[in-house]
PABAFI-548636 format. One record per residue (C-alpha): residue in one letter; x, y, z. Coordinates in Angstrom, 1 decimal, padded with zeros to 4 digits. Layout:
# PABAFI-548636
(r "a"; (X; Y; Z));
...
//
This chain:
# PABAFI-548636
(r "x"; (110.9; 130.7; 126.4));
(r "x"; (108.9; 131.6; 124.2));
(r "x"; (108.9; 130.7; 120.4));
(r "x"; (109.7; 134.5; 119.6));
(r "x"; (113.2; 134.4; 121.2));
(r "x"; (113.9; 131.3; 119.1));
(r "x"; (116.6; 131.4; 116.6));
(r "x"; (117.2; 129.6; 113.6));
(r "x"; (120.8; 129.6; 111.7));
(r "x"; (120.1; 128.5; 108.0));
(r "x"; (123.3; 127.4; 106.0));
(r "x"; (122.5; 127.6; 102.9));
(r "x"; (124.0; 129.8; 099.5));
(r "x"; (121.0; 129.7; 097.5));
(r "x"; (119.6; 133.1; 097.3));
(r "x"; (115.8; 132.2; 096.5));
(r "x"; (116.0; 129.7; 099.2));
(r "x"; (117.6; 131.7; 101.2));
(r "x"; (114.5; 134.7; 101.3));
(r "x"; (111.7; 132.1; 100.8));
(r "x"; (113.2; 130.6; 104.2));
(r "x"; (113.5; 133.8; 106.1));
(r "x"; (110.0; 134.8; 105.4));
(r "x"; (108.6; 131.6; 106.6));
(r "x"; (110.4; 131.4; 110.1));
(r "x"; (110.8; 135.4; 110.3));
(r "x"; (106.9; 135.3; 109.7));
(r "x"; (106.4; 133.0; 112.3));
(r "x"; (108.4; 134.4; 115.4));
(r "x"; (111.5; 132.9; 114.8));
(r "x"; (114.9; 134.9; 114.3));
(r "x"; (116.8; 134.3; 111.6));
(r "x"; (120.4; 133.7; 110.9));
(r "x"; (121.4; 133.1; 107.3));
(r "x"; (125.3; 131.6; 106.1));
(r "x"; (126.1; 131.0; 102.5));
(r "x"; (129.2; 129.3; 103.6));
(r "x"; (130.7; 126.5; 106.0));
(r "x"; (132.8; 128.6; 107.2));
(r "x"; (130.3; 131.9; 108.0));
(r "x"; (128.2; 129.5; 109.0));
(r "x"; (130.2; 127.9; 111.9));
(r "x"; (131.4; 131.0; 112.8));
(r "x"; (127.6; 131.8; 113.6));
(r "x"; (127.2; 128.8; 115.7));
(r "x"; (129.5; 130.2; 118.0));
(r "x"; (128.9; 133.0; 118.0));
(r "x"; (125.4; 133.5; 118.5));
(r "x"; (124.2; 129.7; 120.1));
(r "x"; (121.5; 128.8; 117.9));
(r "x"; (117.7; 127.2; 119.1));
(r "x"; (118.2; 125.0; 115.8));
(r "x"; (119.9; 124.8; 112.9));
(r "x"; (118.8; 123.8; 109.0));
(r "x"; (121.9; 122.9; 106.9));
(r "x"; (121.5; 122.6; 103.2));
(r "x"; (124.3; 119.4; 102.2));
(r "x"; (125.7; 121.2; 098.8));
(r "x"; (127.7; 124.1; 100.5));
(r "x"; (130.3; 125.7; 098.4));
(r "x"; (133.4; 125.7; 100.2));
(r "x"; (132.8; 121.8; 102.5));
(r "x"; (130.2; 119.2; 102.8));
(r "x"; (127.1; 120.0; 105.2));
(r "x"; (127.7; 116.7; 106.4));
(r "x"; (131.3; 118.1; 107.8));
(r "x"; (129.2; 121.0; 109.1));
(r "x"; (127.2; 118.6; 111.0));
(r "x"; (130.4; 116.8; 112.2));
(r "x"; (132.1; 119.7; 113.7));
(r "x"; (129.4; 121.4; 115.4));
(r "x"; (128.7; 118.2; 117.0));
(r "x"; (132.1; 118.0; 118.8));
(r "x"; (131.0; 121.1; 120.7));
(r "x"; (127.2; 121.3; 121.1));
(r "x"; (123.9; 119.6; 121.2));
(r "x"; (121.5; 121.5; 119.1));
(r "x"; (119.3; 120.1; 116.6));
(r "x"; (120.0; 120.0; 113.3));
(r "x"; (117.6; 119.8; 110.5));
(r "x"; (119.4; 118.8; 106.7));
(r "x"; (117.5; 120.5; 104.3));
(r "x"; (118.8; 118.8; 100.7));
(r "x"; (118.3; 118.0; 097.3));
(r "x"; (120.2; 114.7; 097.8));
(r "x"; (117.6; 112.0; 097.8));
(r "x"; (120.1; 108.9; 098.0));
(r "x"; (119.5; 106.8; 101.1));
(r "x"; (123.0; 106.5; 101.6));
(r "x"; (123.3; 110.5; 102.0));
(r "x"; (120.9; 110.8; 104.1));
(r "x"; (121.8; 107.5; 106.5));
(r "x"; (125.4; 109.3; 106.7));
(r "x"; (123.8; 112.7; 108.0));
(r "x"; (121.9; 110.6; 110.9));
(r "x"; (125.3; 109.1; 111.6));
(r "x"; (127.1; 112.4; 111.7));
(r "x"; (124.1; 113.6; 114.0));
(r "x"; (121.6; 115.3; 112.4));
(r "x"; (118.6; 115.1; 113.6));
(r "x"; (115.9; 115.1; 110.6));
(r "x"; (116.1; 115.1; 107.1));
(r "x"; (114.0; 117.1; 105.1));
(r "x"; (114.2; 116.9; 101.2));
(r "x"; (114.2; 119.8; 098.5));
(r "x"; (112.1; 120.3; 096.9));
(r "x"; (110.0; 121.5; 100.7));
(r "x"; (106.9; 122.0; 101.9));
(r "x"; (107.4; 124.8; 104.1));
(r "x"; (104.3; 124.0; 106.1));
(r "x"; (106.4; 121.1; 106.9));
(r "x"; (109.8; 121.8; 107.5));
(r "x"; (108.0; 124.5; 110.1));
(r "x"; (106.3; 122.0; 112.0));
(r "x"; (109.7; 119.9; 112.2));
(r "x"; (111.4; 123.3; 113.4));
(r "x"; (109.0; 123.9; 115.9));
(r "x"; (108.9; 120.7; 117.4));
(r "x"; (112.1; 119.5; 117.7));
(r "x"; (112.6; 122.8; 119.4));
(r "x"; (110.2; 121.6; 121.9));
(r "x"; (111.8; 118.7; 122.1));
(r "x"; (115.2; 120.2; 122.8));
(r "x"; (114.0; 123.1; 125.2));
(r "x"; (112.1; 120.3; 127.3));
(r "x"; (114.6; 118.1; 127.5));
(r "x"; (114.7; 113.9; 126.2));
(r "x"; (110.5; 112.6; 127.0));
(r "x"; (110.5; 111.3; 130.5));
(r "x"; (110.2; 107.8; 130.7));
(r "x"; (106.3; 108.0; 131.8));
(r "x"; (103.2; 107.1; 129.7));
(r "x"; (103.0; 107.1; 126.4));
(r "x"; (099.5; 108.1; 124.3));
(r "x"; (099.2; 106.4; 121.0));
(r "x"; (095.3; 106.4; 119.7));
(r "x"; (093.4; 104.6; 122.4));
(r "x"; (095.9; 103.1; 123.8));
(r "x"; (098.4; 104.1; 126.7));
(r "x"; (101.8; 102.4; 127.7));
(r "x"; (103.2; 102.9; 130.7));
(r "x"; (106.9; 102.5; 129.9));
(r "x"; (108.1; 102.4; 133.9));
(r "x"; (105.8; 099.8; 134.9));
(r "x"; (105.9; 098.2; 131.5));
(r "x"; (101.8; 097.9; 131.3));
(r "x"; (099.5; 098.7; 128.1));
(r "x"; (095.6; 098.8; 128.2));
(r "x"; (092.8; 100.6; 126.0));
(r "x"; (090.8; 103.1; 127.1));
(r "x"; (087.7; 100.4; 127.7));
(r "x"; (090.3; 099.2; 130.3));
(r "x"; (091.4; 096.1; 127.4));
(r "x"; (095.1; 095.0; 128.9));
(r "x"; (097.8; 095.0; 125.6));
(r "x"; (100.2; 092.1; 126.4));
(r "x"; (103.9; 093.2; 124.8));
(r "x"; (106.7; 091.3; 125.0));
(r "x"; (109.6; 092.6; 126.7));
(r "x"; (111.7; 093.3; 123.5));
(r "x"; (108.3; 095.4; 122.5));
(r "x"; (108.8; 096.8; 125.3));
(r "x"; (112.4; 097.8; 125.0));
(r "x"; (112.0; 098.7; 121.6));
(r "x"; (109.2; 101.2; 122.5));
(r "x"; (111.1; 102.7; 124.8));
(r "x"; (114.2; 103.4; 123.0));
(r "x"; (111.9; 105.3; 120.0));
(r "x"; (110.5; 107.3; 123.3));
(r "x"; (113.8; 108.4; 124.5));
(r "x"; (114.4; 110.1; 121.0));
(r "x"; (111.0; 111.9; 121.3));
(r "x"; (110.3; 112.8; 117.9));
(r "x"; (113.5; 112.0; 116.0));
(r "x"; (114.0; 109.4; 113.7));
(r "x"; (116.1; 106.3; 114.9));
(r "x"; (117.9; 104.4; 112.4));
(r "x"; (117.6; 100.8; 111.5));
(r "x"; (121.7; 100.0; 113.1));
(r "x"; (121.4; 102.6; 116.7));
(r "x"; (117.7; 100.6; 117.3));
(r "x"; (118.9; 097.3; 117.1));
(r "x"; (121.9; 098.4; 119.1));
(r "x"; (120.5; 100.1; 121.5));
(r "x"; (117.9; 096.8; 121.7));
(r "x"; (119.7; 093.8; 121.2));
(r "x"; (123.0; 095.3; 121.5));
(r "x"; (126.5; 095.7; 119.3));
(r "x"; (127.2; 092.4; 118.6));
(r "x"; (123.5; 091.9; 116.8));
(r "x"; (122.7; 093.1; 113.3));
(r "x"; (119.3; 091.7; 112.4));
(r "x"; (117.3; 093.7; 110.4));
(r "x"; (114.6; 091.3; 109.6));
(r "x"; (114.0; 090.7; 113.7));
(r "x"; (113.3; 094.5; 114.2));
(r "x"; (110.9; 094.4; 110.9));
(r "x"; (108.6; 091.3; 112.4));
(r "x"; (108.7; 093.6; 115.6));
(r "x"; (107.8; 097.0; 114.5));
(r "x"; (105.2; 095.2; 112.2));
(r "x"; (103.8; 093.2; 115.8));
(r "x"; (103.5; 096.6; 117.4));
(r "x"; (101.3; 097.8; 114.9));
(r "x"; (099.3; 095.4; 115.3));
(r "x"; (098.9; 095.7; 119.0));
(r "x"; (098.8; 099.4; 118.8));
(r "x"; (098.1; 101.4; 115.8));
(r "x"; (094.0; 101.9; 114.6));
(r "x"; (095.1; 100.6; 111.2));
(r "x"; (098.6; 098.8; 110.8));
(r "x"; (098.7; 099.0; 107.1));
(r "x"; (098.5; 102.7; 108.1));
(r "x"; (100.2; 103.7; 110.4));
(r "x"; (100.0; 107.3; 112.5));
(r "x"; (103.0; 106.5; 115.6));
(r "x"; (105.1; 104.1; 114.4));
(r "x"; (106.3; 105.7; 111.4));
(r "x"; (109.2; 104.2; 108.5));
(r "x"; (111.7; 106.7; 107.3));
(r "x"; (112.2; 104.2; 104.1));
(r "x"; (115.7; 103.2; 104.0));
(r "x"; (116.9; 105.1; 107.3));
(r "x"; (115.1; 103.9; 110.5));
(r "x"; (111.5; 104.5; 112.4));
(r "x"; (110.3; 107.4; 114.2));
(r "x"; (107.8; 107.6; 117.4));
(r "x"; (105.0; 110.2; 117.2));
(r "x"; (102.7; 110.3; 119.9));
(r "x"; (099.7; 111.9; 120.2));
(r "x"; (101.1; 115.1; 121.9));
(r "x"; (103.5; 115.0; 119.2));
(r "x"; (101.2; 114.6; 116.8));
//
């Protein structure tokens, strides 16, 4: 498929938005779909199966994050929030409700391309096979659970690394939040925040160029961490 059959369905009711958001996908081989209401909006979804979708929070008639809700009990497409609301609780609750990214007004729209295109990717390929992972000069093999450098340099992580490595890879690009990681690591009955931090922060160290700056492990402050590898990247 390519990127030109692609459609995007914006909710969103602000006019100027609305036109500076057409441009920039229409101008880039995408089609374009725009609702000013929940309601419209939904009503699109069905009726024409978006590639993606970019909901704006502040709707006039219901709560984007109801949006999210309901097209959720039906399909899997990625959803992109595009909103003023800043507060980490907000955009915790749209993770939870299943969005898939969070992108903050006001935009760069340089950005909030790049996130359309490749979460489409993402989506059209299917979840990353579990294979081997590229991060700087370093690859991980996440089936037979081996790291080494490209001078041939073994990287020793610990099975938790391990485990938490893979869960960030099963979610390709997306952010995972702070609760679904250590869930989906140490499992429902766990709720330690700090663990996860001294991990993340040892996988750094084993992996990233420059921990105090990292490119592939990435912090969404306040939500959760995202994966970027270097084909992402």
């Amino acid at each position: 498929m390519t990127e030109a059959m692609h459609l995007v369905l914006i909710f969103e009711d602000d006019q100027a938005i609305q036109n500076i958001l057409r441009m920039l996908f229409e101008a880039n081989g995408f089609r374009v779909v725009i609702a000013d209401t929940a309601a419209r909006g939904e009503h699109d979804a069905r009726l024409h199966r978006p590639d993606v979708v970019v909901v704006d929070l502040g709707l006039p008639d219901r709560d984007g994050l109801n949006v999210i809700t309901a097209i959720r009990t039906w399909s899997p497409v990625p959803i992109i929030v595009l909103s003023a609301r800043t507060a980490e609780a907000q955009r915790l609750a749209a993770f939870e409700n299943g969005a898939d990214d969070y992108v903050m007004k006001p935009f760069s729209a340089p950005e909030l391309l790049a996130r359309v295109r490749a979460i489409v990717r993402r989506h059209v390929r299917g979840e990353l096979p579990m294979g081997v992972l590229e991060l700087g000069d370093v690859s991980i093999d996440l089936g037979r659970r081996v790291a080494h450098r490209r001078d041939g340099r073994d990287v020793r992580l610990t099975p938790l690394e391990h485990r938490i490595l893979e869960t960030l890879a099963r979610h390709g690009d997306r952010i995972v939040t702070h609760a679904a990681l250590i869930k989906e690591v140490w499992g429902p009955h766990r709720n330690d925040s700090r663990a996860l931090r001294v991990y993340i922060g040892s996988l750094r160290k084993k992996l990233e160029a420059d921990p105090s700056r990292p490119r592939h492990i990435l912090t969404e402050l306040g939500v959760g961490y995202r994966l970027v590898t270097d084909a992402e990247a």
